[in-house]
Steps between C-alpha positions, in 0.01 A plus 500: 500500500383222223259285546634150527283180465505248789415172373272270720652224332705380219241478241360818296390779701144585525274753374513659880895515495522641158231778586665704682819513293303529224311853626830625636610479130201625319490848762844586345337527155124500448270829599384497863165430335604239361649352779221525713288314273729206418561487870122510642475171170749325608438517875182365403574228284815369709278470800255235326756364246858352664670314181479599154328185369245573238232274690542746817434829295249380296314381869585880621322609170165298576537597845519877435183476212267258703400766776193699520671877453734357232738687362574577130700255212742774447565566868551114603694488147758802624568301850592172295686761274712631785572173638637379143697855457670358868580196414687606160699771662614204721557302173722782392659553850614161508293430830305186336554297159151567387092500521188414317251740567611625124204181387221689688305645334310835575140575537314686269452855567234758437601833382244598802788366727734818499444694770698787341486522105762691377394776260765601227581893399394601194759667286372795598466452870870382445590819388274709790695340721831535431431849449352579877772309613765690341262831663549314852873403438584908532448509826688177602853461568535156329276492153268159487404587122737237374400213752158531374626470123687233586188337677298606189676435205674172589264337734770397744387407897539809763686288675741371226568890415569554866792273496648624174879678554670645255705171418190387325465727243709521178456753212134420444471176612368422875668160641222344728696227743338183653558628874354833437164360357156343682540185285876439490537521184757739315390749177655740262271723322527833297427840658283808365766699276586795744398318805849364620635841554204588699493252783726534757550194690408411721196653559414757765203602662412901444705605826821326360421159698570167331168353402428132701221300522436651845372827368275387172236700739628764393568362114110473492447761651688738243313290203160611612635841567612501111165334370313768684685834322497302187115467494484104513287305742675253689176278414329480143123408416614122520629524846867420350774684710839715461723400755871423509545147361189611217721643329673189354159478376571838306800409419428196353184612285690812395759299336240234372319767342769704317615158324672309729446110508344341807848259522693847504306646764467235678915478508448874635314433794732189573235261461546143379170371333372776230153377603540624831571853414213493248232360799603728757665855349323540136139543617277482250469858299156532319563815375841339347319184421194728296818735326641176322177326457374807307858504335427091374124552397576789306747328257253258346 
């Protein structure tokens, strides 16, 4: 049965009627990991913050930073940030005419904030990996090879790929749409030659089930398995991690480093500020960074 908003009165509902609507939404197409995480911010948030008025988040900001046990920039930053992802998808839904919180801006953050850094595959790690999983996929019923290229190669979300039918791919072309995306927003973008007659959507588990956000246990699960025949620790000297959503992060400085420009693979990955995909998927790559250094010095 839908959800349906009651209004308490005739003016623009408020951040406690639009809540609930808003998560029943957001379960239909974000990972239950993500889910659980806007839902734990929001709960918080809504309970100290009832309008959207600037003044009243900016007081819940103070608030939050001001006591003894404090918590980080980045995690007071992400609550603020799910409240403002709410309030456009009611934008867009046509459930109010519009908000400011756009004006605020965020805190600065420390790199020392992440609590998981995401640690990009190497080429060759790329190529380790495919290769156990391709051992591990002869003993399955339902190949997962291909899901992981797709993953890989063009950094879309696990839980994007899980809504994909077959409807949404043409010749080599994938056709993203707004209602099967986090953000709402539609994308087309080019598949790995070969790739499109690979997949077959949509995806299923091992055992032949359809893949859902209710068993990306067992999604992580089979990653580690993978990293571990392939030889690849799940954590590297820097304490950066592989895990599902990392490997946007390989994705994105795969493409970056074979040529691709930042605006390109930032269009990949569905993001809408370049700047964001350079901050938080390109990590910076000394050895890279040393290769085309050496590469500038030596043509004096």
């Amino acid at each position: 049965m839908p959800v349906r908003i009651v209004r308490e009165n005739e003016s623009e509902p408020s951040l406690r009627e639009v809540l609930p609507v808003y998560l029943s939404d957001l379960a239909t197409r974000a990972s239950g990991e993500h889910f659980r995480t806007t839902s734990r911010q929001l709960k918080r948030i809504t309970a100290s913050v009832k309008t959207a008025h600037p003044l009243e988040v900016l007081r819940y900001r103070e608030k939050r930073l001001g006591v003894k046990k404090r918590p980080s920039n980045r995690t007071v930053n992400m609550e603020v940030c799910a409240l403002r992802a709410m309030l456009n998808w009611a934008v867009d839904s046509g459930i109010i005419e519009s908000h400011r919180l756009d004006r605020i801006k965020s805190l600065p953050q420390r790199s020392g904030d992440l609590k998981r850094k995401p640690h990009a595959l190497t080429d060759d790690e790329i190529g380790r990996f495919l290769a156990a999983s391709v051992t591990m996929d002869r003993n399955r019923d339902v190949p997962q090879t291909p899901l992981w290229r797709l993953l890989l190669e063009t950094g879309i979300r696990w839980g994007d790929a899980l809504a994909l039918t077959p409807e949404n791919v043409h010749g080599d072309a994938l056709y993203i749409l707004a209602e099967q995306t986090k953000g709402r927003e539609g994308r087309t973008i080019p598949l790995p030659p070969g790739l499109a007659g690979e997949i077959d959507l949509p995806f299923r588990t091992p055992t032949g089930k359809h893949w859902t956000h209710r068993n990306e246990k067992n999604a992580r699960r089979m990653l580690r398995a993978a990293l571990k025949r392939a030889g690849i620790a799940r954590v590297d000297p820097a304490g950066r991690r592989v895990y599902v959503h990392a490997l946007r992060a390989t994705a994105a400085s795969t493409m970056f480093r074979r040529g691709a420009r930042l605006p390109s693979v930032a269009r990949m990955l569905g993001h809408a500020d370049p700047a964001f995909t350079a901050k938080h998927y390109l990590p910076p790559d000394f050895d890279a960074l040393q290769e085309e250094m050496g590469r500038v010095w030596t043509r004096r």
